[in-house]
PDB file with SEQRES, HELIX, SHEET and CRYST1 records, atoms N, CA, C and O in Angstrom:
SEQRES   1 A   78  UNK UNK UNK UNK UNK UNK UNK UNK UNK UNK UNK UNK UNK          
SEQRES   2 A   78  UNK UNK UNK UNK UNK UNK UNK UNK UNK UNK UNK UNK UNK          
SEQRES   3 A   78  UNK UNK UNK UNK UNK UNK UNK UNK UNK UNK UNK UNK UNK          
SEQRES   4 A   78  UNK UNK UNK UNK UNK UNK UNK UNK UNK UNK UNK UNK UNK          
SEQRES   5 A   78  UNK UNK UNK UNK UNK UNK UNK UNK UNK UNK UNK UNK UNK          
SEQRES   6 A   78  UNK UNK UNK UNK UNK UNK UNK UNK UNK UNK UNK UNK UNK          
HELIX    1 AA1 UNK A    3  UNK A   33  1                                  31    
HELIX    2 AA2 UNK A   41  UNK A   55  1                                  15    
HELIX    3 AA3 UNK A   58  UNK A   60  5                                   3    
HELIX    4 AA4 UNK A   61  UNK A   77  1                                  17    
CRYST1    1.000    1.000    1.000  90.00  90.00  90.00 P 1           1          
ATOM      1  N   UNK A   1     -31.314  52.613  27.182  1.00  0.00           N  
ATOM      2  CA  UNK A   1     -32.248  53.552  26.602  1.00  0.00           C  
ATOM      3  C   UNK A   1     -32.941  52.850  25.423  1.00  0.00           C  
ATOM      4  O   UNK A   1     -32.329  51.834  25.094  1.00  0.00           O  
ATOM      5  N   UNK A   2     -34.153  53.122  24.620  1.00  0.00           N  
ATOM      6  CA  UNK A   2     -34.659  52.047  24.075  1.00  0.00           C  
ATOM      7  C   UNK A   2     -34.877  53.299  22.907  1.00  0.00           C  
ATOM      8  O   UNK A   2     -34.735  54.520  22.838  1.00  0.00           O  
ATOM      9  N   UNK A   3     -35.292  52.227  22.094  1.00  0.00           N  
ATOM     10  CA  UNK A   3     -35.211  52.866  20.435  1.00  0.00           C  
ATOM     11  C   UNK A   3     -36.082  54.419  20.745  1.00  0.00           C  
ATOM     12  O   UNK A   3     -35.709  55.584  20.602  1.00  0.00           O  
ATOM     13  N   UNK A   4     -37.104  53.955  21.121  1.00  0.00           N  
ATOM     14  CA  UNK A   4     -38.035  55.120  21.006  1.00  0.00           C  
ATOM     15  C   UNK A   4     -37.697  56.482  21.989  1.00  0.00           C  
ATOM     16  O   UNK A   4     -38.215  57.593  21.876  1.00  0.00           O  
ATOM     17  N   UNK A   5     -36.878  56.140  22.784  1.00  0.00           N  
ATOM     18  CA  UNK A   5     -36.108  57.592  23.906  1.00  0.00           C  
ATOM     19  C   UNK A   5     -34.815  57.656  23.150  1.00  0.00           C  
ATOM     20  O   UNK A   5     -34.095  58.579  23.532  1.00  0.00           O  
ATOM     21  N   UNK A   6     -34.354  56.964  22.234  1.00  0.00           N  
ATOM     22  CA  UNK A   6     -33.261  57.795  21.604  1.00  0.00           C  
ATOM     23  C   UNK A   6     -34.029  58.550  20.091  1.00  0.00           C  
ATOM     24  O   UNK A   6     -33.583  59.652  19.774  1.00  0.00           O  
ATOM     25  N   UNK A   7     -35.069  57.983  19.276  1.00  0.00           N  
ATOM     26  CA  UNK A   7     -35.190  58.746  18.255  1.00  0.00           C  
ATOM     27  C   UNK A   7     -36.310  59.952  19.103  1.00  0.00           C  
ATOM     28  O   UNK A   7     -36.686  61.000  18.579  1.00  0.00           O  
ATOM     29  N   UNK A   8     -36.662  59.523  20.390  1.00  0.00           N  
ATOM     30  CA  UNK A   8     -37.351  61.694  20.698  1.00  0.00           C  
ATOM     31  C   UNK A   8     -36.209  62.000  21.348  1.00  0.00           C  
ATOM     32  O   UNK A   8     -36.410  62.351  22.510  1.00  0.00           O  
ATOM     33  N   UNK A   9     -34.873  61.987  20.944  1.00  0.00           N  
ATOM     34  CA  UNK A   9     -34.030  62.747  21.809  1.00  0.00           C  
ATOM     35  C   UNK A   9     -33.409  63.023  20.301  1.00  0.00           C  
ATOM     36  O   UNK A   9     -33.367  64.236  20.099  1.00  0.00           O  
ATOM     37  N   UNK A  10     -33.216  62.721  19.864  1.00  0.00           N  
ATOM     38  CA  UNK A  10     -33.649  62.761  18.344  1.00  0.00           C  
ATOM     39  C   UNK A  10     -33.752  63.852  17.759  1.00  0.00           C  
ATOM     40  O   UNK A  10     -32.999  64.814  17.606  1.00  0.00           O  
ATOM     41  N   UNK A  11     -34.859  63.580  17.418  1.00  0.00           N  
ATOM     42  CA  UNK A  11     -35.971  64.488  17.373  1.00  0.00           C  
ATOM     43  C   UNK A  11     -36.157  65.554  18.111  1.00  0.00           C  
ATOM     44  O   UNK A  11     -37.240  66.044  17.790  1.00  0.00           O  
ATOM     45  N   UNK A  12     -35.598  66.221  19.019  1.00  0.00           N  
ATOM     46  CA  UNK A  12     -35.613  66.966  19.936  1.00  0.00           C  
ATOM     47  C   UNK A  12     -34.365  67.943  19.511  1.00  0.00           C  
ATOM     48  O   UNK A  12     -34.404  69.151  19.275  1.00  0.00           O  
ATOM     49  N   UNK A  13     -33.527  67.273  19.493  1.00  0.00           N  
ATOM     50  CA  UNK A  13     -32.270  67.887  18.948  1.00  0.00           C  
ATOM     51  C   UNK A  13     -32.166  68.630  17.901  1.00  0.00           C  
ATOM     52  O   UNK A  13     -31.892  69.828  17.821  1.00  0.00           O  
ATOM     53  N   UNK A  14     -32.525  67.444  16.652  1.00  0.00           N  
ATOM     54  CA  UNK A  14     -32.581  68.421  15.139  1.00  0.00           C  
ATOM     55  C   UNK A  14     -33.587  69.883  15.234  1.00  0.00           C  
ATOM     56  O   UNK A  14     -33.145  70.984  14.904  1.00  0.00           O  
ATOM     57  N   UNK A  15     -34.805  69.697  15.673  1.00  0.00           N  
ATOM     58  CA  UNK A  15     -35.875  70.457  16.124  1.00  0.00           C  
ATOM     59  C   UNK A  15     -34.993  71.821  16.579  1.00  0.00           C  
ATOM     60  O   UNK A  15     -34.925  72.904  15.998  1.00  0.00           O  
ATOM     61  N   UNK A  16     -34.348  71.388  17.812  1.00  0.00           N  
ATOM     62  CA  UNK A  16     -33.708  72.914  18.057  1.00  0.00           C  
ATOM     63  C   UNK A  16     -32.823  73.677  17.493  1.00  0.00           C  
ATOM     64  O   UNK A  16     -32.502  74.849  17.693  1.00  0.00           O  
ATOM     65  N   UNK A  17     -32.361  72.654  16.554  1.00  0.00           N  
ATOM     66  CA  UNK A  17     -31.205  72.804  15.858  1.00  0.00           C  
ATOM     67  C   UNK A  17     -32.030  73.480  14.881  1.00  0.00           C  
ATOM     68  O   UNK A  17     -31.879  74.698  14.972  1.00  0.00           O  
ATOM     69  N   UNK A  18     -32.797  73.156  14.036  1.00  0.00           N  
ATOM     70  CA  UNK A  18     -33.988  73.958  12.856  1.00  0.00           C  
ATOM     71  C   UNK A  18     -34.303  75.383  13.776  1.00  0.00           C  
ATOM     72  O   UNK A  18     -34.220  76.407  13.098  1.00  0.00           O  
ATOM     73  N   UNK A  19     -34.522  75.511  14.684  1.00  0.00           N  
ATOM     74  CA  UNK A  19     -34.981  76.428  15.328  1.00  0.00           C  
ATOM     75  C   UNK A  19     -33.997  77.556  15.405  1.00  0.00           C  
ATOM     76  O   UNK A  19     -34.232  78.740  15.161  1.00  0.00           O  
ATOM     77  N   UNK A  20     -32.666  76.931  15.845  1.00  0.00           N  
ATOM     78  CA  UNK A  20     -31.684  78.229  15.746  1.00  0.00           C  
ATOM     79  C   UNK A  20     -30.940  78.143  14.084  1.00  0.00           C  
ATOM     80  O   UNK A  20     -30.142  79.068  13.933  1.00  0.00           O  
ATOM     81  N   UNK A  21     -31.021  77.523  13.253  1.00  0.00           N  
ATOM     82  CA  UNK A  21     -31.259  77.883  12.121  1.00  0.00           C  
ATOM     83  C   UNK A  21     -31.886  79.236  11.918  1.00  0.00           C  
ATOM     84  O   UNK A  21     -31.502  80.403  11.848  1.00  0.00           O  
ATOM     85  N   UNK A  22     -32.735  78.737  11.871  1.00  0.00           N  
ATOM     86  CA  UNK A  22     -34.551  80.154  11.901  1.00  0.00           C  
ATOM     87  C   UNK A  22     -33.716  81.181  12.306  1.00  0.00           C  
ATOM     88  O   UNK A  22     -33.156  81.812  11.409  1.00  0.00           O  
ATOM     89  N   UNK A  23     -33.382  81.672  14.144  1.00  0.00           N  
ATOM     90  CA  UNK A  23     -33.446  82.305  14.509  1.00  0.00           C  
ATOM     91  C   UNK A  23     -32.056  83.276  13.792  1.00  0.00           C  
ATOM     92  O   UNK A  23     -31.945  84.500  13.859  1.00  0.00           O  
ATOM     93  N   UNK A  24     -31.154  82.369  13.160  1.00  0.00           N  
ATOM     94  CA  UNK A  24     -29.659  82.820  12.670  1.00  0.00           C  
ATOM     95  C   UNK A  24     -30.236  83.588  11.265  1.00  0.00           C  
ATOM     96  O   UNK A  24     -30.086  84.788  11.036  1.00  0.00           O  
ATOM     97  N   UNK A  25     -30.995  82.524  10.295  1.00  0.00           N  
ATOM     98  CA  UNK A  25     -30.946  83.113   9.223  1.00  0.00           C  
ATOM     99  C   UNK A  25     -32.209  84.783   9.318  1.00  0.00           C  
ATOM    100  O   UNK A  25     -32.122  85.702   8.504  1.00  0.00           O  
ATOM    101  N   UNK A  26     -33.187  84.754  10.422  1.00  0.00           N  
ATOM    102  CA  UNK A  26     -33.774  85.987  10.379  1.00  0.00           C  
ATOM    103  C   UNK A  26     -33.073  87.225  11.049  1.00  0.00           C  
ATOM    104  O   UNK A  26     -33.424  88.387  10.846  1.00  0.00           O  
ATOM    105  N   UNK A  27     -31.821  86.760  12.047  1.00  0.00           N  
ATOM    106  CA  UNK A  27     -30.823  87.486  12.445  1.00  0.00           C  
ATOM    107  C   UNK A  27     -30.101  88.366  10.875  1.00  0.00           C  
ATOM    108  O   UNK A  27     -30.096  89.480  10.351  1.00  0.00           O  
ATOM    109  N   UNK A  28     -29.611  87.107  10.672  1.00  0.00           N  
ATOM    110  CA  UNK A  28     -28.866  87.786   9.309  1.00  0.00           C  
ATOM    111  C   UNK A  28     -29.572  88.902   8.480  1.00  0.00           C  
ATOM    112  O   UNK A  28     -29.100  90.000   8.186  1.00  0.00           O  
ATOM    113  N   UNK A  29     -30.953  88.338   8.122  1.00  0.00           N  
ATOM    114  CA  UNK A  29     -32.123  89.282   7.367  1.00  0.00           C  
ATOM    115  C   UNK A  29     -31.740  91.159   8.189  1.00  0.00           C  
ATOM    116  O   UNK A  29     -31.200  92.137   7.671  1.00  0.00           O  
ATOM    117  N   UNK A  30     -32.309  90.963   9.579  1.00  0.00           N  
ATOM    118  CA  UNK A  30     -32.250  91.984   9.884  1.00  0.00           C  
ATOM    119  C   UNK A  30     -30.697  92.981   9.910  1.00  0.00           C  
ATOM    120  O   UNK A  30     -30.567  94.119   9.458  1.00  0.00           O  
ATOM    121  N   UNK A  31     -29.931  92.363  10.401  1.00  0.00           N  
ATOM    122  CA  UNK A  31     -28.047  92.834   9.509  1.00  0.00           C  
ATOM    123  C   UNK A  31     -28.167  93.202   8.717  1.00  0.00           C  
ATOM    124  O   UNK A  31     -28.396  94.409   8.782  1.00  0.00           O  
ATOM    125  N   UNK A  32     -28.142  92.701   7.547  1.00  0.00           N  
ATOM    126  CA  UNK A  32     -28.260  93.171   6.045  1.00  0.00           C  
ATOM    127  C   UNK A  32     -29.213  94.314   5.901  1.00  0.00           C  
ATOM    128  O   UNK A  32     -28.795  95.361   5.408  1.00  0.00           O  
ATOM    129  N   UNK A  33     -30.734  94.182   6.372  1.00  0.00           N  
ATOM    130  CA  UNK A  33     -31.176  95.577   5.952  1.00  0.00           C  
ATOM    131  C   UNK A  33     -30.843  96.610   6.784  1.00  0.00           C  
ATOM    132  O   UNK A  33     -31.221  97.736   6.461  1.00  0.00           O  
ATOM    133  N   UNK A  34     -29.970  96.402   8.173  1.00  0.00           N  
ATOM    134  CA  UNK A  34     -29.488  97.553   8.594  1.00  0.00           C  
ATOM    135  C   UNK A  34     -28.596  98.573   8.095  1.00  0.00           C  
ATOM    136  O   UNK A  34     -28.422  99.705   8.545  1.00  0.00           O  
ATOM    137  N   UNK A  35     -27.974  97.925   6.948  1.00  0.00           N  
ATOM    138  CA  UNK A  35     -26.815  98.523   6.525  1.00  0.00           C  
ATOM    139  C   UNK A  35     -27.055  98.919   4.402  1.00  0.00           C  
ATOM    140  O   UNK A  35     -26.221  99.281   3.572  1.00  0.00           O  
ATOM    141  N   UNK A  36     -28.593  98.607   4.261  1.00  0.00           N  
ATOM    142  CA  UNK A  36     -29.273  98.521   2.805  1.00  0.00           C  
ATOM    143  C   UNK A  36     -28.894 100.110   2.307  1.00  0.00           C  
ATOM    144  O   UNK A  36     -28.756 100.526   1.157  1.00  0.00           O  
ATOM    145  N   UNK A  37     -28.757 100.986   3.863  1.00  0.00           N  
ATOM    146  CA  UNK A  37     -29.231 102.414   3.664  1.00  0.00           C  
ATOM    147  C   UNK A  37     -27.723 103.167   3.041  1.00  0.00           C  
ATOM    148  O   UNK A  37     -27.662 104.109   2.251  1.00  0.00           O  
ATOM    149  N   UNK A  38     -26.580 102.422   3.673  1.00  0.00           N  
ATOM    150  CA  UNK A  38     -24.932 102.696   3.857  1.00  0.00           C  
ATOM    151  C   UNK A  38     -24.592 102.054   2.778  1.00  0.00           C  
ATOM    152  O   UNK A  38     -23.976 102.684   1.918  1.00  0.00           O  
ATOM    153  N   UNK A  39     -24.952 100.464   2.531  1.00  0.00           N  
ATOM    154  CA  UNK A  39     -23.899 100.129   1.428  1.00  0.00           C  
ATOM    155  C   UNK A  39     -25.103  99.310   0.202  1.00  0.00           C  
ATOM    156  O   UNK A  39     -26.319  99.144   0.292  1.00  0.00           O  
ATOM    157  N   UNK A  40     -24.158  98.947  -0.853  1.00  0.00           N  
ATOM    158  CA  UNK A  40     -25.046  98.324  -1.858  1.00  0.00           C  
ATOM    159  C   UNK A  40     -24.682  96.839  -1.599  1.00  0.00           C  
ATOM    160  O   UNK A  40     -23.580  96.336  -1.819  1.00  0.00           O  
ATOM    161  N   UNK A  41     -25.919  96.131  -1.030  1.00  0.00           N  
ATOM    162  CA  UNK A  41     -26.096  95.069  -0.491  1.00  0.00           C  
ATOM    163  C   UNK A  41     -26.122  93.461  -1.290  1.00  0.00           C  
ATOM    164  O   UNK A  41     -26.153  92.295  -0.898  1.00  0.00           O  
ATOM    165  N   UNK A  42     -26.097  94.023  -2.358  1.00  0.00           N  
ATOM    166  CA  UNK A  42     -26.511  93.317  -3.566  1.00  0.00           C  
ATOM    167  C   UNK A  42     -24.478  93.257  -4.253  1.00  0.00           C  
ATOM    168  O   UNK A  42     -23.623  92.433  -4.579  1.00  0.00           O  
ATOM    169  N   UNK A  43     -24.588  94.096  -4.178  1.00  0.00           N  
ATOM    170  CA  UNK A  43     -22.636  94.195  -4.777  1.00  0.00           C  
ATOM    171  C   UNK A  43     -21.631  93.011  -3.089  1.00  0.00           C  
ATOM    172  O   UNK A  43     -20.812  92.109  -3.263  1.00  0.00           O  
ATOM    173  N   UNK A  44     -22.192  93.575  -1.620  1.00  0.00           N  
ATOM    174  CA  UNK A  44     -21.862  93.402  -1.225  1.00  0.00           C  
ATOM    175  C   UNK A  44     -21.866  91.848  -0.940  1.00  0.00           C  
ATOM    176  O   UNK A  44     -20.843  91.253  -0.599  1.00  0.00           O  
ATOM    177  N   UNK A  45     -23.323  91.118  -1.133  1.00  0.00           N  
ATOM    178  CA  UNK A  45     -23.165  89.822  -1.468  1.00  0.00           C  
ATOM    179  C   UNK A  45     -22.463  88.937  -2.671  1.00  0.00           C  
ATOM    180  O   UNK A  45     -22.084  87.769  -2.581  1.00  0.00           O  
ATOM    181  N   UNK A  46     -22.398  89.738  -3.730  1.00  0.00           N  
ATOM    182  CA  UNK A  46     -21.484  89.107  -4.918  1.00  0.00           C  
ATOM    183  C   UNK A  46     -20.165  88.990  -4.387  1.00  0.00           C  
ATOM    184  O   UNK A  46     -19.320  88.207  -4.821  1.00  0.00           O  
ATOM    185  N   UNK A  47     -19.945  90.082  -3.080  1.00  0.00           N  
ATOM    186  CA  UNK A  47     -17.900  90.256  -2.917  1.00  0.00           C  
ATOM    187  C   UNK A  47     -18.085  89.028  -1.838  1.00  0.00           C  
ATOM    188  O   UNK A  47     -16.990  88.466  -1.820  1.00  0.00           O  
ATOM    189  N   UNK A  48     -18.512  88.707  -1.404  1.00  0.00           N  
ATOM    190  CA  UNK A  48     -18.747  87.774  -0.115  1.00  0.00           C  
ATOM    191  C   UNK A  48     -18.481  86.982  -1.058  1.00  0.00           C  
ATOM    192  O   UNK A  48     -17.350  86.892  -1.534  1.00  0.00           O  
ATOM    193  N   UNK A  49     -19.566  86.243  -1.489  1.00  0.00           N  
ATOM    194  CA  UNK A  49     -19.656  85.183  -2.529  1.00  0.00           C  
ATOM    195  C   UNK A  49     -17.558  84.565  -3.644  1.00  0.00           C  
ATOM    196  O   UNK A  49     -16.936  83.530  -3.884  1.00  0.00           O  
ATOM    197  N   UNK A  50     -17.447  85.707  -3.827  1.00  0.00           N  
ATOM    198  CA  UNK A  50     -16.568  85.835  -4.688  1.00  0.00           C  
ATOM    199  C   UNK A  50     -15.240  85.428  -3.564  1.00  0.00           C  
ATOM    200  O   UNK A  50     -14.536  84.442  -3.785  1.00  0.00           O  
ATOM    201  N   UNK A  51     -15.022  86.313  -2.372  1.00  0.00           N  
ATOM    202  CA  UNK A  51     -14.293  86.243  -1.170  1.00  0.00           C  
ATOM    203  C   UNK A  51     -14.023  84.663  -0.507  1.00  0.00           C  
ATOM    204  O   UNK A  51     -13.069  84.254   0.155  1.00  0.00           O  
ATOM    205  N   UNK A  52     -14.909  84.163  -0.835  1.00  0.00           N  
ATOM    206  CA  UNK A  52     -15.617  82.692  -0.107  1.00  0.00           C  
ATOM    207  C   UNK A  52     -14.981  81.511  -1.182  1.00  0.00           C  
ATOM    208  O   UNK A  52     -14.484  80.421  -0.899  1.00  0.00           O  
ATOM    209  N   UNK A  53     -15.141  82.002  -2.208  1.00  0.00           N  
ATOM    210  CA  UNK A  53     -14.884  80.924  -3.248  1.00  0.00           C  
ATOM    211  C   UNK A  53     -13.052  81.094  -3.710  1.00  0.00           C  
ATOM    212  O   UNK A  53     -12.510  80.190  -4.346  1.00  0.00           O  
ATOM    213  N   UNK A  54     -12.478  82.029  -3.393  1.00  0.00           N  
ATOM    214  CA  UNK A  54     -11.584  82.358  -4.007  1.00  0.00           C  
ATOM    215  C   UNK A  54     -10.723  81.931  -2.268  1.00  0.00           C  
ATOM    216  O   UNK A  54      -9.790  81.131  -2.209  1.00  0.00           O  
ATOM    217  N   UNK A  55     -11.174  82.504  -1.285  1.00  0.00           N  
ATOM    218  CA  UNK A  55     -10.669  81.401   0.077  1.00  0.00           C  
ATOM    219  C   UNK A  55     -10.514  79.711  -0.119  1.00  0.00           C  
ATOM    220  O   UNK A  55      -9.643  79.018   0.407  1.00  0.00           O  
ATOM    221  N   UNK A  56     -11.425  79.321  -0.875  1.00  0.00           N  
ATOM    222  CA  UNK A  56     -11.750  77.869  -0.633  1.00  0.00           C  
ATOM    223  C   UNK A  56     -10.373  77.081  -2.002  1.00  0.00           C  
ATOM    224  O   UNK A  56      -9.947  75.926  -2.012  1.00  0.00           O  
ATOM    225  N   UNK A  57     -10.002  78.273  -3.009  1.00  0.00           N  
ATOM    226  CA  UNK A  57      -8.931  77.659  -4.126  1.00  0.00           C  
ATOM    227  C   UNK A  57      -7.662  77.736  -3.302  1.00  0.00           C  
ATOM    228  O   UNK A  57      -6.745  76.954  -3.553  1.00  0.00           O  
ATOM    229  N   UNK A  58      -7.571  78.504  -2.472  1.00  0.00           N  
ATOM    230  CA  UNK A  58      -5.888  78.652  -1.904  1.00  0.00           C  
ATOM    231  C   UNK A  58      -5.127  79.050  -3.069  1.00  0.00           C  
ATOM    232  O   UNK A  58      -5.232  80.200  -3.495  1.00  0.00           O  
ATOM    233  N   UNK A  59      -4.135  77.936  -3.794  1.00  0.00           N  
ATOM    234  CA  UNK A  59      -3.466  77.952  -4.420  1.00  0.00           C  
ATOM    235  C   UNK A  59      -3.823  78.436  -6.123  1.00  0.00           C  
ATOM    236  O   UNK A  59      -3.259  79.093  -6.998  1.00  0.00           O  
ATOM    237  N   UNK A  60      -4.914  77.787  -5.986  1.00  0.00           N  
ATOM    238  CA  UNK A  60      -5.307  77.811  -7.243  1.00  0.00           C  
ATOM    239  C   UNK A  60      -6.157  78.966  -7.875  1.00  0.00           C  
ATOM    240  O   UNK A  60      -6.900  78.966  -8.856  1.00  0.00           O  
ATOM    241  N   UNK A  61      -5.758  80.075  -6.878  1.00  0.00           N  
ATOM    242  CA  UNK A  61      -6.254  81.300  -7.542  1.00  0.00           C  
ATOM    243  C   UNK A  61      -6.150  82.380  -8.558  1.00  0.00           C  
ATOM    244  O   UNK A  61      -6.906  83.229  -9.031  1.00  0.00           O  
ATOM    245  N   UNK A  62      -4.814  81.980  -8.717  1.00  0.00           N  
ATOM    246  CA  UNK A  62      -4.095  82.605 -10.055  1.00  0.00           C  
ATOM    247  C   UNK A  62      -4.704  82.257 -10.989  1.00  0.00           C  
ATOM    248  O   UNK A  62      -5.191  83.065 -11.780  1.00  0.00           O  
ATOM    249  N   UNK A  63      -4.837  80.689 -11.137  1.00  0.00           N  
ATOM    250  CA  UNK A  63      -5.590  80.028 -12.105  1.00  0.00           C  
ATOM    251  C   UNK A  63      -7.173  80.817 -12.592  1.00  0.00           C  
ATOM    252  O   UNK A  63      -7.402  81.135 -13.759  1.00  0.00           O  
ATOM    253  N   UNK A  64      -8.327  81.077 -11.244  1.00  0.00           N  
ATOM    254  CA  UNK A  64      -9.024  81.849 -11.487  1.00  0.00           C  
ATOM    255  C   UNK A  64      -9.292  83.228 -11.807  1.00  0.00           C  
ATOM    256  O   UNK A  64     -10.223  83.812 -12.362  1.00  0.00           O  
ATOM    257  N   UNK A  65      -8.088  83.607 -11.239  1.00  0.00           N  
ATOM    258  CA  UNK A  65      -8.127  85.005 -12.094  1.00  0.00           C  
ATOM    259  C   UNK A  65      -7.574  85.246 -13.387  1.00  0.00           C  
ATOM    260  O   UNK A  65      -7.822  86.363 -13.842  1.00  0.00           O  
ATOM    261  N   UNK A  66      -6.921  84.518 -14.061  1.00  0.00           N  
ATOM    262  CA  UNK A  66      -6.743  84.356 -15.269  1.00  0.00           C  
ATOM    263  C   UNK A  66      -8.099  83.732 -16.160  1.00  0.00           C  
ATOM    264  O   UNK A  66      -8.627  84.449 -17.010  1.00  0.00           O  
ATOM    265  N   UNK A  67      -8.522  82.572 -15.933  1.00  0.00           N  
ATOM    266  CA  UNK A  67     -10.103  82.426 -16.471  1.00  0.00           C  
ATOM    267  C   UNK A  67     -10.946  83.331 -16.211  1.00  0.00           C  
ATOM    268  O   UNK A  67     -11.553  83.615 -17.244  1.00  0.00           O  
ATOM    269  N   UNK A  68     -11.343  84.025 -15.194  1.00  0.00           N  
ATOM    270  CA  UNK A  68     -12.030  85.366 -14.748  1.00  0.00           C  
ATOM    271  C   UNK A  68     -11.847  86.044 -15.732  1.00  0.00           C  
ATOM    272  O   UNK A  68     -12.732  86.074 -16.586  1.00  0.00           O  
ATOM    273  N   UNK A  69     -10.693  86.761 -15.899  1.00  0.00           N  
ATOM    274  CA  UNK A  69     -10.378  87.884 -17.262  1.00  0.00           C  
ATOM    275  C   UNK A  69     -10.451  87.374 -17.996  1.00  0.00           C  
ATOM    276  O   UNK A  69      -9.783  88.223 -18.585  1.00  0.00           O  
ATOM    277  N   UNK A  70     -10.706  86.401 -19.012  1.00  0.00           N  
ATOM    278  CA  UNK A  70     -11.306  85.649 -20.024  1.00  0.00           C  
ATOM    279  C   UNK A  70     -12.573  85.713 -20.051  1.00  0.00           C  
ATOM    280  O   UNK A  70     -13.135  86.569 -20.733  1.00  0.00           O  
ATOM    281  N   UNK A  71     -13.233  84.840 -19.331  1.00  0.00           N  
ATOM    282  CA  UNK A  71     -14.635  84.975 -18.978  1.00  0.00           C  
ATOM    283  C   UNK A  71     -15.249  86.690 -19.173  1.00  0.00           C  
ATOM    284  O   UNK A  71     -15.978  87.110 -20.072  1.00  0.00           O  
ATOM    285  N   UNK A  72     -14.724  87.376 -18.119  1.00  0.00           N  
ATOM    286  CA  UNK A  72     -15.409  88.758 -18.293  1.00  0.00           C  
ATOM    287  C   UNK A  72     -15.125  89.680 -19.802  1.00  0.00           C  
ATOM    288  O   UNK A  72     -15.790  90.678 -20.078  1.00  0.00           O  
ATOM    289  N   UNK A  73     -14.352  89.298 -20.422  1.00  0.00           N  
ATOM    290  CA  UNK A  73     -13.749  89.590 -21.958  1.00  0.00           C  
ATOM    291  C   UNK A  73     -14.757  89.197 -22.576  1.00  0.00           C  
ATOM    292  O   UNK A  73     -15.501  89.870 -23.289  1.00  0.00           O  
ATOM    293  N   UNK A  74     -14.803  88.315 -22.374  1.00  0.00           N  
ATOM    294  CA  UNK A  74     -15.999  87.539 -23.418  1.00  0.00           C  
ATOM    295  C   UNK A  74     -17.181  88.128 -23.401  1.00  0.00           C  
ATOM    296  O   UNK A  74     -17.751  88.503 -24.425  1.00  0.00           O  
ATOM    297  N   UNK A  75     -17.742  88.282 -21.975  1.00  0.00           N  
ATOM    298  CA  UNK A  75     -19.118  88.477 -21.591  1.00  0.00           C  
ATOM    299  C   UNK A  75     -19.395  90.224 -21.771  1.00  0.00           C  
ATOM    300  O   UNK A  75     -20.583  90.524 -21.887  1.00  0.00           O  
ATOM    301  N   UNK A  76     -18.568  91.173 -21.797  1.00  0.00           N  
ATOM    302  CA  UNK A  76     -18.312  92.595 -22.228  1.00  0.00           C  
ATOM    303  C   UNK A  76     -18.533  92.798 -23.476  1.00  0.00           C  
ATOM    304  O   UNK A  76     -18.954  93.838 -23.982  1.00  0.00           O  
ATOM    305  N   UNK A  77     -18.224  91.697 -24.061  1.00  0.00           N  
ATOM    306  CA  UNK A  77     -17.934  92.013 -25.894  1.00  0.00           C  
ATOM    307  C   UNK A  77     -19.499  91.936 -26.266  1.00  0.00           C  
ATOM    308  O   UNK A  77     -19.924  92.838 -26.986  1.00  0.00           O  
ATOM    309  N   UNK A  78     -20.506  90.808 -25.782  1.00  0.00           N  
ATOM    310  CA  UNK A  78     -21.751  90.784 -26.036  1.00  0.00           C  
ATOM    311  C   UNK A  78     -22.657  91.698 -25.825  1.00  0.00           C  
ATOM    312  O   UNK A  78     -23.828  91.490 -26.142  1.00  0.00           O  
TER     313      UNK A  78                                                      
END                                                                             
């Protein structure tokens, strides 16, 4: 196969790959505002967010919830 039939196969690939990107992240769009009406979507991305990061410490979550209640102490008092 020669340089130029592997970079349009290439090229072909990432392309579809961008494409179902697209099609995932406007999927998601429409999810989320299905449910804008039921829940608060905006809280519900902070718990995701929060869910995601606190999955990824394992062990070391105690640790963050102890800085957490620090942190939010602090930021209450202002």
């Amino acid at each position: 196969m020669s340089n130029k039939e592997v970079v349009k196969e290439l090229v072909e690939k990432l392309l579809t790959i961008e494409n179902e990107i697209s099609l995932l992240q406007e999927d998601r769009k429409v999810t989320l505002s299905d449910y804008k009406d039921r829940l608060d979507i905006k809280a519900f991305r902070a718990a995701l967010r929060i869910a995601k990061i606190k999955s990824k410490l394992g062990t070391s979550e105690d640790a963050l919830d102890n800085i957490l209640d620090v942190v939010e102490d602090r930021l209450t008092v202002i």
